[in-house]
MOPAC internal coordinates of N, CA, C and O (Angstrom, degrees):
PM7 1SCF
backbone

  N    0.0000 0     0.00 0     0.00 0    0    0    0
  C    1.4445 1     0.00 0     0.00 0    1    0    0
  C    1.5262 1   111.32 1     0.00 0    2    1    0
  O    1.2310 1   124.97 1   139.69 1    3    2    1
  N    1.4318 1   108.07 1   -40.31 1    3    2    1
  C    1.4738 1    98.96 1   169.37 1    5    3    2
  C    1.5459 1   131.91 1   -64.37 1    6    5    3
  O    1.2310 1   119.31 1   156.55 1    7    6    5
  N    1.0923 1   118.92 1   -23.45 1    7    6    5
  C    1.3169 1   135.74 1  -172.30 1    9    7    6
  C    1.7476 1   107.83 1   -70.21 1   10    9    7
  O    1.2310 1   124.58 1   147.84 1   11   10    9
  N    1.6450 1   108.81 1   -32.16 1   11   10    9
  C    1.2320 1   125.29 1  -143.36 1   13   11   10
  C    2.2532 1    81.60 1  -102.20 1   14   13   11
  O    1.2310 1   114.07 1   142.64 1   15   14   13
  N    0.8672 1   128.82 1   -37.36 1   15   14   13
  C    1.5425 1   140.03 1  -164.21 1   17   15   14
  C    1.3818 1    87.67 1   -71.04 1   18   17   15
  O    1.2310 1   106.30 1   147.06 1   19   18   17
  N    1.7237 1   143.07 1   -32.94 1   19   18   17
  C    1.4788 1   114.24 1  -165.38 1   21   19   18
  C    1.5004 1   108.05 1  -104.24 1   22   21   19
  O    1.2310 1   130.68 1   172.23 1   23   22   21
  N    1.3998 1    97.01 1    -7.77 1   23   22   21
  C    1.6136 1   109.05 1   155.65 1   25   23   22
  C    1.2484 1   128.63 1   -58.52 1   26   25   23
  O    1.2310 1   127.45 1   112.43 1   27   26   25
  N    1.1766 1   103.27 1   -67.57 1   27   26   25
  C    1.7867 1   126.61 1   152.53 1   29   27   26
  C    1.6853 1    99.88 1    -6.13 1   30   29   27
  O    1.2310 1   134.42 1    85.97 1   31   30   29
  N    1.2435 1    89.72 1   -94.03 1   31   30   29
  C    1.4450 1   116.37 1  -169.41 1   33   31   30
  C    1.3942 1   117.66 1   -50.34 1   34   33   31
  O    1.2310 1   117.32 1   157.93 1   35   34   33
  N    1.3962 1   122.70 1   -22.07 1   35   34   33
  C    1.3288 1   130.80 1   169.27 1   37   35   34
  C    1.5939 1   114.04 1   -77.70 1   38   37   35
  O    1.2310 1   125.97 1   155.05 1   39   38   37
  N    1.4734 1   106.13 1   -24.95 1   39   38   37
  C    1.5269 1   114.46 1   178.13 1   41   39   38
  C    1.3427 1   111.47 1   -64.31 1   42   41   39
  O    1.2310 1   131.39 1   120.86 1   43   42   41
  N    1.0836 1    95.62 1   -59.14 1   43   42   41
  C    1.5121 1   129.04 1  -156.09 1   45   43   42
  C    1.7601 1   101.13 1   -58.05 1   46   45   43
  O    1.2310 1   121.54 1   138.32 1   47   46   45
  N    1.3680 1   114.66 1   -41.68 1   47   46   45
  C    1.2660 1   122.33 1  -178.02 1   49   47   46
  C    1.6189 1   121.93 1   -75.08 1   50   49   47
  O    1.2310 1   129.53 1   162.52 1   51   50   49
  N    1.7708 1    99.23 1   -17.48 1   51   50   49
  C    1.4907 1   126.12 1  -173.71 1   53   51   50
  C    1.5672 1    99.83 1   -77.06 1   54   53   51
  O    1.2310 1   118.65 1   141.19 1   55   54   53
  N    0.9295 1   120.18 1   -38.81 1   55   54   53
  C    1.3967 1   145.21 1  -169.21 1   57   55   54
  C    1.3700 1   112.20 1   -68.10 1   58   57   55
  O    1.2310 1   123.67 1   135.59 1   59   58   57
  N    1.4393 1   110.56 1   -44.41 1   59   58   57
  C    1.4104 1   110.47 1  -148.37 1   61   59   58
  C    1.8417 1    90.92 1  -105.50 1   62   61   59
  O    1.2310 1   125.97 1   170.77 1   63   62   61
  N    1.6786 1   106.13 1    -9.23 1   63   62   61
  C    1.4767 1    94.58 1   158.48 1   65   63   62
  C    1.4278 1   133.16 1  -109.39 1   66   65   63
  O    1.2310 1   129.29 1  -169.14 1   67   66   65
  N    1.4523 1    99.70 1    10.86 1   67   66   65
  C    1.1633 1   101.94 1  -178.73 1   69   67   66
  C    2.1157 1   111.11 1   -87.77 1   70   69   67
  O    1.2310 1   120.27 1    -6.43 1   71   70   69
  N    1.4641 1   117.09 1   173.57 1   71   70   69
  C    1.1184 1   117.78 1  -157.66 1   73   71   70
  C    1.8214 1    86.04 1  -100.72 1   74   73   71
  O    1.2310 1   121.58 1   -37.82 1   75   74   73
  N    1.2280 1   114.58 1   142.18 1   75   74   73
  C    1.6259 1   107.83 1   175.60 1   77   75   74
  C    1.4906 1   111.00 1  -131.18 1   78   77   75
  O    1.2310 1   119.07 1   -66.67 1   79   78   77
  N    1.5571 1   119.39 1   113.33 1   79   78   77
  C    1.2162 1   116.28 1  -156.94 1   81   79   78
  C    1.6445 1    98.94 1  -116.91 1   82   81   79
  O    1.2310 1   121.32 1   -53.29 1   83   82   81
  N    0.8988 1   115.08 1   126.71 1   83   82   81
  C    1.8716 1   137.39 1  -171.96 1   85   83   82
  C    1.9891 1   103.38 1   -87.60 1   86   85   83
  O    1.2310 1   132.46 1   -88.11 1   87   86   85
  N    1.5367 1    93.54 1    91.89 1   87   86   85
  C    1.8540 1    75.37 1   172.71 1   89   87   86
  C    2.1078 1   108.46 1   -92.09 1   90   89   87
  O    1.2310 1   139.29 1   -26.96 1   91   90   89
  N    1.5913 1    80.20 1   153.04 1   91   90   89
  C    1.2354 1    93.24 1   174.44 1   93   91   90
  C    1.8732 1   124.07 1   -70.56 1   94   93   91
  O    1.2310 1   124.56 1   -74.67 1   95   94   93
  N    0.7466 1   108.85 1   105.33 1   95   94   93
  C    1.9467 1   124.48 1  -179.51 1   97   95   94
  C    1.3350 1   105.52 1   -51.91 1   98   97   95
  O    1.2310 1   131.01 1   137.34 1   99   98   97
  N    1.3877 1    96.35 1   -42.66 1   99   98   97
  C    2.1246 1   107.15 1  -163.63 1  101   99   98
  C    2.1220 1    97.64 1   -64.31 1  102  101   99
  O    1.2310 1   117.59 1   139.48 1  103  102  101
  N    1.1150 1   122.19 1   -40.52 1  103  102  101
  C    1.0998 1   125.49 1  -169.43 1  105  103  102
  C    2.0062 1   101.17 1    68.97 1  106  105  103
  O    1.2310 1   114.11 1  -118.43 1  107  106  105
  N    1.4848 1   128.76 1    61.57 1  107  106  105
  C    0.8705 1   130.92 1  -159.72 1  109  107  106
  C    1.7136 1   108.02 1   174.12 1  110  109  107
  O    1.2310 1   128.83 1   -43.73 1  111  110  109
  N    1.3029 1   100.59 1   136.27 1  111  110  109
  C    1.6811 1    89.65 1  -156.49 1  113  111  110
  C    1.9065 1   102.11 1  -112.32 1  114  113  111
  O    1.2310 1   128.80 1   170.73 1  115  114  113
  N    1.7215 1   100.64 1    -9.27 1  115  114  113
  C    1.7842 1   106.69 1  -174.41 1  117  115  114
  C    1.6235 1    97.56 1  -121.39 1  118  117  115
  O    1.2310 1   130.63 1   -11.64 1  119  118  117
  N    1.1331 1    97.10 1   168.36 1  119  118  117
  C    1.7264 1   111.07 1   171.99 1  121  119  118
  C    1.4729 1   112.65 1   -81.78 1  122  121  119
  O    1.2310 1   124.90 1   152.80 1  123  122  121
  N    1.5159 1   108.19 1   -27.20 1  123  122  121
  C    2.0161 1    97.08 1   179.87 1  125  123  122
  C    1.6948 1    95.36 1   -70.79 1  126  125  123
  O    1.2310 1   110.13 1   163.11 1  127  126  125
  N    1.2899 1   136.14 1   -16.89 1  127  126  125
  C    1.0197 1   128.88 1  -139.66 1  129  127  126
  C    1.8237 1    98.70 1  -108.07 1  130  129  127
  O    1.2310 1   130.72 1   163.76 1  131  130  129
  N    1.3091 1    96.93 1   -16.24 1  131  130  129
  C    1.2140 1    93.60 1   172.53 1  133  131  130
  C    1.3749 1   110.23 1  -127.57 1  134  133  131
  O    1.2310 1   114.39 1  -173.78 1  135  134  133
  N    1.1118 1   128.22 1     6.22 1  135  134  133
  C    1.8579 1   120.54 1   137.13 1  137  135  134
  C    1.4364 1    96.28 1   -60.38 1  138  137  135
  O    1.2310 1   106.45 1    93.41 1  139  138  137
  N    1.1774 1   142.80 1   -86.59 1  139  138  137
  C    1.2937 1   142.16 1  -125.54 1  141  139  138
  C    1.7382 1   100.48 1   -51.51 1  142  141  139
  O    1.2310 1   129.81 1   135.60 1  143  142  141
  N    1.9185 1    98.69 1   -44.40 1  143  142  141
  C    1.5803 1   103.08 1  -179.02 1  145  143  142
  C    1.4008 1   123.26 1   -43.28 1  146  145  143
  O    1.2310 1   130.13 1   138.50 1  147  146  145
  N    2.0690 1    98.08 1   -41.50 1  147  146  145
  C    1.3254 1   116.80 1  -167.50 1  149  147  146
  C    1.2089 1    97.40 1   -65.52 1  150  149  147
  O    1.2310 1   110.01 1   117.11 1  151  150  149
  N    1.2247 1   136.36 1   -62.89 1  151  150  149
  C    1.9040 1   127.55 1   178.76 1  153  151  150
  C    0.9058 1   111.88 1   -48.85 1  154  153  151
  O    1.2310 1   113.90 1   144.99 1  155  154  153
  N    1.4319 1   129.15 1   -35.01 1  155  154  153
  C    1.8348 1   118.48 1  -168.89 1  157  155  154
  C    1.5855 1   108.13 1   -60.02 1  158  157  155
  O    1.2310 1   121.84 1   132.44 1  159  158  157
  N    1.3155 1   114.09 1   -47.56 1  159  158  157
  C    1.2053 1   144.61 1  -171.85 1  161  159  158
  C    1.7288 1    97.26 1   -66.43 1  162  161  159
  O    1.2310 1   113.36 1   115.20 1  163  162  161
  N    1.1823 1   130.16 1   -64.80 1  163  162  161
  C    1.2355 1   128.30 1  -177.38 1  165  163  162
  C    1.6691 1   113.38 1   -67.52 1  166  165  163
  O    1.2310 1   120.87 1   172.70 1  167  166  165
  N    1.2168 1   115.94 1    -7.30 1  167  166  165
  C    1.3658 1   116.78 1  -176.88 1  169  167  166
  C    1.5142 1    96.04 1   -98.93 1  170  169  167
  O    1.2310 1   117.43 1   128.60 1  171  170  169
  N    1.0994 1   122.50 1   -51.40 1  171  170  169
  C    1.3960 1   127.25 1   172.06 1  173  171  170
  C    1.8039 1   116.29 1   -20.53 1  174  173  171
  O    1.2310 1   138.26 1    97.88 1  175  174  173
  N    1.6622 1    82.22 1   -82.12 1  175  174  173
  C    1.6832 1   101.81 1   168.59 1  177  175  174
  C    1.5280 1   110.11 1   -51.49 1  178  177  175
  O    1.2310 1   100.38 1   117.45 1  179  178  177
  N    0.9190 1   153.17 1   -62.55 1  179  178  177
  C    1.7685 1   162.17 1  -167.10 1  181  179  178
  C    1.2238 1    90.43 1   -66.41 1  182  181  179
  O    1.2310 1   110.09 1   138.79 1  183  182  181
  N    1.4853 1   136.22 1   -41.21 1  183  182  181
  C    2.2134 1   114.90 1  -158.47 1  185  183  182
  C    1.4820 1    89.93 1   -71.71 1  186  185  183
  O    1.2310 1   106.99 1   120.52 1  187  186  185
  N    1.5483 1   141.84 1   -59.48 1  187  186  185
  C    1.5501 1   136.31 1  -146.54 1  189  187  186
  C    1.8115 1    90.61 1   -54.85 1  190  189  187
  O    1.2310 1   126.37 1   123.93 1  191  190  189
  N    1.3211 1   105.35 1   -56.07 1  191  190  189
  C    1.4921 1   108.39 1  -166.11 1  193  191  190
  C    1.6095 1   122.07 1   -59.45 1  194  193  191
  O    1.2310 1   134.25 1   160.27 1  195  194  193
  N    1.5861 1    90.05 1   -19.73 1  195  194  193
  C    1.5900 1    88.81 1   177.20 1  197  195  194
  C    0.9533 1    96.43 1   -86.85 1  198  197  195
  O    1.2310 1   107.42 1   129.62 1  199  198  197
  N    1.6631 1   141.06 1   -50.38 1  199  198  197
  C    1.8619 1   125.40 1  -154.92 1  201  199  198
  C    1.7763 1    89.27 1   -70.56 1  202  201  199
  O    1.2310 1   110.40 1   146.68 1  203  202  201
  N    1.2005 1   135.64 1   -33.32 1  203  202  201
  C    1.3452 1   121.39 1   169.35 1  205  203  202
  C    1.5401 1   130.45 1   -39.16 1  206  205  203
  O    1.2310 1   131.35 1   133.10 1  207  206  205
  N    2.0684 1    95.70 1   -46.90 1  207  206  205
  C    1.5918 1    96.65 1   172.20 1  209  207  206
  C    1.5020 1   108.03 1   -67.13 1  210  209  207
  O    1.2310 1   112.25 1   144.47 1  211  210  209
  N    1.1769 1   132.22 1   -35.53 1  211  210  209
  C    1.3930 1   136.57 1  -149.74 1  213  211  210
  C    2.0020 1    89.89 1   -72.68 1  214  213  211
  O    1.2310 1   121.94 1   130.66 1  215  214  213
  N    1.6721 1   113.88 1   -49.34 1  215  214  213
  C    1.4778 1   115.40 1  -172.17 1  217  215  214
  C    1.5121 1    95.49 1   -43.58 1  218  217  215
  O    1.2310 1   122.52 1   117.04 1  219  218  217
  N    1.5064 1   112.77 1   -62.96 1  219  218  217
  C    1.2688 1   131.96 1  -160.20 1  221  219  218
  C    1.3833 1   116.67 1   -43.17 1  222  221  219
  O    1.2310 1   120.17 1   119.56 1  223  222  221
  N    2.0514 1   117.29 1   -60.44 1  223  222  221
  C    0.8684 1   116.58 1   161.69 1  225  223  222
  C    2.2263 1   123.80 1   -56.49 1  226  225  223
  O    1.2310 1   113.79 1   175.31 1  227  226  225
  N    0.8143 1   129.36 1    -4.69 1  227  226  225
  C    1.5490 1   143.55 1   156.10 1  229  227  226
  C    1.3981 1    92.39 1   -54.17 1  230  229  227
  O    1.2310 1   126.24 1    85.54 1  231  230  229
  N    1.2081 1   105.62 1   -94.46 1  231  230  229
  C    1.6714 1   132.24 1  -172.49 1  233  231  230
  C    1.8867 1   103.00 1   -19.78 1  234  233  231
  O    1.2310 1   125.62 1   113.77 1  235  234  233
  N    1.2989 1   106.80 1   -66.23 1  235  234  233
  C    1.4719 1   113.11 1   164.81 1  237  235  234
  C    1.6202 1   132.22 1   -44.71 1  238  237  235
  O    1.2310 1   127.15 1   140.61 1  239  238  237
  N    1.7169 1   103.85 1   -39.39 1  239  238  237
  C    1.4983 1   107.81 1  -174.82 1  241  239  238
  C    2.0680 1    96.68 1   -71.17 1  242  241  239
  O    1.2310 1   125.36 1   143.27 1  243  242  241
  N    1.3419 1   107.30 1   -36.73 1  243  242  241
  C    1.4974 1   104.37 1  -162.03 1  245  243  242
  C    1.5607 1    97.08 1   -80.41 1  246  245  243
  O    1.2310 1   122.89 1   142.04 1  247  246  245
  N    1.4921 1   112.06 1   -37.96 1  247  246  245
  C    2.2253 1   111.07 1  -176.75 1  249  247  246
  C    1.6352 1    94.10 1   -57.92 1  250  249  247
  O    1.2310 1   119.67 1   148.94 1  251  250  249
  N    1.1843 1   118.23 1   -31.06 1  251  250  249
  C    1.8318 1   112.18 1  -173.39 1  253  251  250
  C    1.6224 1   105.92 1   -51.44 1  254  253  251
  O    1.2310 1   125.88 1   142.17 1  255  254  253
  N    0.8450 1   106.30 1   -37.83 1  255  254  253
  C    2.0943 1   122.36 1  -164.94 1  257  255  254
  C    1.9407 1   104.22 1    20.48 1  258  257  255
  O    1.2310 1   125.70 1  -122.51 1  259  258  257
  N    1.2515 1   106.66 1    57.49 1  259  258  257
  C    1.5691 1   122.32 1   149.43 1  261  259  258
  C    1.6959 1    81.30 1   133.16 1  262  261  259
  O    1.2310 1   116.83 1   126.47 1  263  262  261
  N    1.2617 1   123.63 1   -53.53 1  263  262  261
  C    1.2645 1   121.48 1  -129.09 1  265  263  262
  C    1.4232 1   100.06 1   -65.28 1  266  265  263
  O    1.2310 1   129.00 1   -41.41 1  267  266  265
  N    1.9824 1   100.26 1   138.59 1  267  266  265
  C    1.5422 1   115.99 1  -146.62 1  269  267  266
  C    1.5096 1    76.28 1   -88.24 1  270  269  267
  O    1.2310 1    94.62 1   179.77 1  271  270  269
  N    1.7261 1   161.75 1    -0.23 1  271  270  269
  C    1.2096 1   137.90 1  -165.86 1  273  271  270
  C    1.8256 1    91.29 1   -97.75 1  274  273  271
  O    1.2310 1   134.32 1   122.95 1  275  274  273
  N    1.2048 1    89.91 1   -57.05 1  275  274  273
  C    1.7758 1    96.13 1  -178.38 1  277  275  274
  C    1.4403 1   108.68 1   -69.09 1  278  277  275
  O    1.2310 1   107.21 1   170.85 1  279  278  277
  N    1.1481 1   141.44 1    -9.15 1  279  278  277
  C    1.2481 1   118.45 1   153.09 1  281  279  278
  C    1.6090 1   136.03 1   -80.44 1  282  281  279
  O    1.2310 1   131.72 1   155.33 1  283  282  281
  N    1.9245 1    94.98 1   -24.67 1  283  282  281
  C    1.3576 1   104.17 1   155.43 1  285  283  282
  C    1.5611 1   120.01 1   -48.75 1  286  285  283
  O    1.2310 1   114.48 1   125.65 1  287  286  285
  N    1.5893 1   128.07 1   -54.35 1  287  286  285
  C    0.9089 1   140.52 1  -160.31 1  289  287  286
  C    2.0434 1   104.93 1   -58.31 1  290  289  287
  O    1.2310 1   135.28 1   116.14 1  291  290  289
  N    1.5855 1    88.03 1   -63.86 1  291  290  289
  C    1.3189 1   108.70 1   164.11 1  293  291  290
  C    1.9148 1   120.39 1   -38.65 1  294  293  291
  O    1.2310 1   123.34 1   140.82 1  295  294  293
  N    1.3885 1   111.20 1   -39.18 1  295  294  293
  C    1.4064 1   103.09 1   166.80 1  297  295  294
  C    1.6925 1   117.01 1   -89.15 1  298  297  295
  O    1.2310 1   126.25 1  -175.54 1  299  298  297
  N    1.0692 1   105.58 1     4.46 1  299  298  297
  C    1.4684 1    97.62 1   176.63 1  301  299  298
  C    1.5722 1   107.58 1  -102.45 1  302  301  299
  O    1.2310 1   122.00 1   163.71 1  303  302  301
  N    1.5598 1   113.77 1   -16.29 1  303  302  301
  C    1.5337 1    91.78 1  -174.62 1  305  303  302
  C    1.5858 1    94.30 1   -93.93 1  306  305  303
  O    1.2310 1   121.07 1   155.15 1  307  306  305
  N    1.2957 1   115.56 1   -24.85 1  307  306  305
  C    1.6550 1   106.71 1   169.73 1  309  307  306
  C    1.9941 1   111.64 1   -57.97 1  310  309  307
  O    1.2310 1   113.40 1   133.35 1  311  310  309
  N    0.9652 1   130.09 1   -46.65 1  311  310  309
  C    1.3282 1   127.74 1   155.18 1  313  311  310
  C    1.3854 1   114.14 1   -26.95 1  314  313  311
  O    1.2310 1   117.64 1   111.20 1  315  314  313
  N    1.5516 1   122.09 1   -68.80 1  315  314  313
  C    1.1734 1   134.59 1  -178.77 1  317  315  314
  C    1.2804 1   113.48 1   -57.58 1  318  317  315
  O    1.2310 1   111.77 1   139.78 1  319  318  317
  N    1.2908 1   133.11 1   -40.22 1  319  318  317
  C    1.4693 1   145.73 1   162.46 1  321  319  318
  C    1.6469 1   119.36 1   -45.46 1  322  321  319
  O    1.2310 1   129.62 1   143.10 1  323  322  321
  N    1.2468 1    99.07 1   -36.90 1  323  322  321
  C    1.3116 1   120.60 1  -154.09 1  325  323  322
  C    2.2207 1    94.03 1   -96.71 1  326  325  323
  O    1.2310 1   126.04 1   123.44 1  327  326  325
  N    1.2578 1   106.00 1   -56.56 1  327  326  325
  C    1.3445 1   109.58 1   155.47 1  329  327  326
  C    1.4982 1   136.57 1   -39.31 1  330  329  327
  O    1.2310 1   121.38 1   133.97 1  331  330  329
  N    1.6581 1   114.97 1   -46.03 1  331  330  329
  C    1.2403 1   136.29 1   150.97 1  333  331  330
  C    1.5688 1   144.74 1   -36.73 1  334  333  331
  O    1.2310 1   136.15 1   132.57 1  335  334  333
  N    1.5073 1    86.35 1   -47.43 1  335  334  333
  C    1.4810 1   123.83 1   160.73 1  337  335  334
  C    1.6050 1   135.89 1   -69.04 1  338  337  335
  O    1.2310 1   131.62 1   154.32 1  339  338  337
  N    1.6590 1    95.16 1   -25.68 1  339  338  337
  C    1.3872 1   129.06 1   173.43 1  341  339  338
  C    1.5429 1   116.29 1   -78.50 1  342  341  339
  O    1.2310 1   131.43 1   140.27 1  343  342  341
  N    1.6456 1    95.54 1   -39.73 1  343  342  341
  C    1.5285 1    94.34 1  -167.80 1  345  343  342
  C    1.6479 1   112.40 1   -91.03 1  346  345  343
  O    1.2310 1   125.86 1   169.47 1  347  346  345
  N    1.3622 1   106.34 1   -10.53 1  347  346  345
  C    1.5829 1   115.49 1  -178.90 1  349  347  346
  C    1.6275 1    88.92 1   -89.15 1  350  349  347
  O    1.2310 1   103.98 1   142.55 1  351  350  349
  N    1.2960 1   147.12 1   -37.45 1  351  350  349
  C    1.1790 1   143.49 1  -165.72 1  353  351  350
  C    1.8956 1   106.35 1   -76.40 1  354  353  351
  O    1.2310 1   126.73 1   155.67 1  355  354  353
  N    1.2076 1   104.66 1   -24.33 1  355  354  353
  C    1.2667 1   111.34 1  -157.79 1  357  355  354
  C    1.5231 1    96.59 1   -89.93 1  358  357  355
  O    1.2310 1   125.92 1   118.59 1  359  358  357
  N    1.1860 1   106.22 1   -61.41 1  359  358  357
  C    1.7186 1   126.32 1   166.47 1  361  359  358
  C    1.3972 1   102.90 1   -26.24 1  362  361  359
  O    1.2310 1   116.11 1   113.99 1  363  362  361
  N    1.6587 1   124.99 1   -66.01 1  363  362  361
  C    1.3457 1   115.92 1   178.44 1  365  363  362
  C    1.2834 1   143.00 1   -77.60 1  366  365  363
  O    1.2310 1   130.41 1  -175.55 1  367  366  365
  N    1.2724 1    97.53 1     4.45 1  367  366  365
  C    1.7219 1   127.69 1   173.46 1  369  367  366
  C    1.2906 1   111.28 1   -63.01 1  370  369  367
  O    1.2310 1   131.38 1   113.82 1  371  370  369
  N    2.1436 1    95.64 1   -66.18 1  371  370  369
  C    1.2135 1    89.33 1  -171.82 1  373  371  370
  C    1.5092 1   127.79 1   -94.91 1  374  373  371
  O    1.2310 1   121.44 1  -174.09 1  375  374  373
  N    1.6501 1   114.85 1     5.91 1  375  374  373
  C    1.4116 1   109.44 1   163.89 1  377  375  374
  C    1.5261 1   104.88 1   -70.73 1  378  377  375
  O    1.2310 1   117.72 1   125.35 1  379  378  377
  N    1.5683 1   121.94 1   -54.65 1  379  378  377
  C    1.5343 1   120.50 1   157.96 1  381  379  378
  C    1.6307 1   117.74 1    -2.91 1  382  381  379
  O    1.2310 1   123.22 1   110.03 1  383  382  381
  N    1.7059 1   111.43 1   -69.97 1  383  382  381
  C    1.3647 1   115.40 1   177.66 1  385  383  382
  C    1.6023 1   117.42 1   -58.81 1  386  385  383
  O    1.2310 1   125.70 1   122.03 1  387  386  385
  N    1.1592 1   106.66 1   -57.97 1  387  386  385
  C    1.2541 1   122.91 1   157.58 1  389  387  386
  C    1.8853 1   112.98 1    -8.66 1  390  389  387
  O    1.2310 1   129.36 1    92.85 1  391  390  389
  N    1.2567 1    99.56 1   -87.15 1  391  390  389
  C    1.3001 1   107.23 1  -145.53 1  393  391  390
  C    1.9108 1    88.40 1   -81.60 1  394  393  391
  O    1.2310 1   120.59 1   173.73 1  395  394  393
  N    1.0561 1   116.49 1    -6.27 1  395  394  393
  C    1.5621 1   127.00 1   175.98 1  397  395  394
  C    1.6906 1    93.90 1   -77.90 1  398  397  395
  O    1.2310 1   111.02 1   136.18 1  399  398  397
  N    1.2272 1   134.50 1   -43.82 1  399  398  397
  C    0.9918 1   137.06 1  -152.54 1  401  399  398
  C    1.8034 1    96.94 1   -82.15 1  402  401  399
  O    1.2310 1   127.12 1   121.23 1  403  402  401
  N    1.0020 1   103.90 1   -58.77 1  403  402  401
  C    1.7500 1   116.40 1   171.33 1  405  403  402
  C    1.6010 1   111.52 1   -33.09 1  406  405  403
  O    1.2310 1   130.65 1   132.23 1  407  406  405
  N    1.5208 1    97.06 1   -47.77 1  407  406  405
  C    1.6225 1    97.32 1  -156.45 1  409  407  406
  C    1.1055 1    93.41 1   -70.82 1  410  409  407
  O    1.2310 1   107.16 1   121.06 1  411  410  409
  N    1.3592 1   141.53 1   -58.94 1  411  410  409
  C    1.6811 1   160.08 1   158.63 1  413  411  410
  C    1.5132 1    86.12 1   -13.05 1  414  413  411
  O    1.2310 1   107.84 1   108.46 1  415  414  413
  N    0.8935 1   140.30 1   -71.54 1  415  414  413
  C    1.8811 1   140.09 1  -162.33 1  417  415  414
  C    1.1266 1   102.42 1   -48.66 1  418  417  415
  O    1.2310 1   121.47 1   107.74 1  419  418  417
  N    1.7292 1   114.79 1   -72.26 1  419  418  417
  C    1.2375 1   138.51 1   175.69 1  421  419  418
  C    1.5735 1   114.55 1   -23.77 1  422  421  419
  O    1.2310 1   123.99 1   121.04 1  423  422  421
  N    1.3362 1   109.95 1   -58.96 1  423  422  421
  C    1.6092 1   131.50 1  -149.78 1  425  423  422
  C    1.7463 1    87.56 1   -78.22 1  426  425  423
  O    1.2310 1   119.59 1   131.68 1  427  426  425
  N    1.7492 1   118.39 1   -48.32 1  427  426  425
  C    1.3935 1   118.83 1  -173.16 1  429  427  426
  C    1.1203 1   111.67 1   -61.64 1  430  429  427
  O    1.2310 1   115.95 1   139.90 1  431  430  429
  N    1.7031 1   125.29 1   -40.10 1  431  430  429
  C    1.4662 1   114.89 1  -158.55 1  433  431  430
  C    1.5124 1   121.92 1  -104.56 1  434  433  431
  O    1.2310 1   120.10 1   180.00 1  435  434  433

């Protein structure tokens, strides 16, 4: 243990003169700028899966062939699809407005 303390202490002092520079990961220097990324990115991933639910719900309205339970079923996940679709659309609207609104501030003052 003793041997290990003037090590320590030699580190420790190495450290505290050296310069320590933090790079940025985000590649992005504001927060509108990296919400907007974060939706692009989440809309990306979420559209394949939604036109998938949308095939799917199809697939369901025609496997129903009259039947009033499975077509109920069938209009509710198209509802739900359709809701889904709303809230990723809506989401990018209003960071859209959002970060439109900023730049407008920005640009005036």
């Amino acid at each position: 243990m003793k041997k290990i303390l003037p090590f320590l202490a030699l580190a420790a002092a190495r450290l505290s003169q050296a310069e320590v520079v933090i790079q940025n990961p985000l590649k992005t220097d504001d927060l509108v700028t990296f919400i907007g990324q974060v939706l692009d990115t989440m809309i990306q991933i979420a559209m394949p899966f939604l036109v998938l639910y949308f095939i799917w719900v199809g697939f369901m309205f025609v496997a129903a062939r009259g039947n009033p339970a499975e077509i109920t079923n069938a209009k509710r996940a198209f509802f739900w699809a359709v809701v889904g679709a709303a809230v990723f659309l809506g989401a990018f609207l209003i960071a859209t407005g959002i970060e439109n609104t900023i730049d407008a501030i920005d640009t005036t003052s």
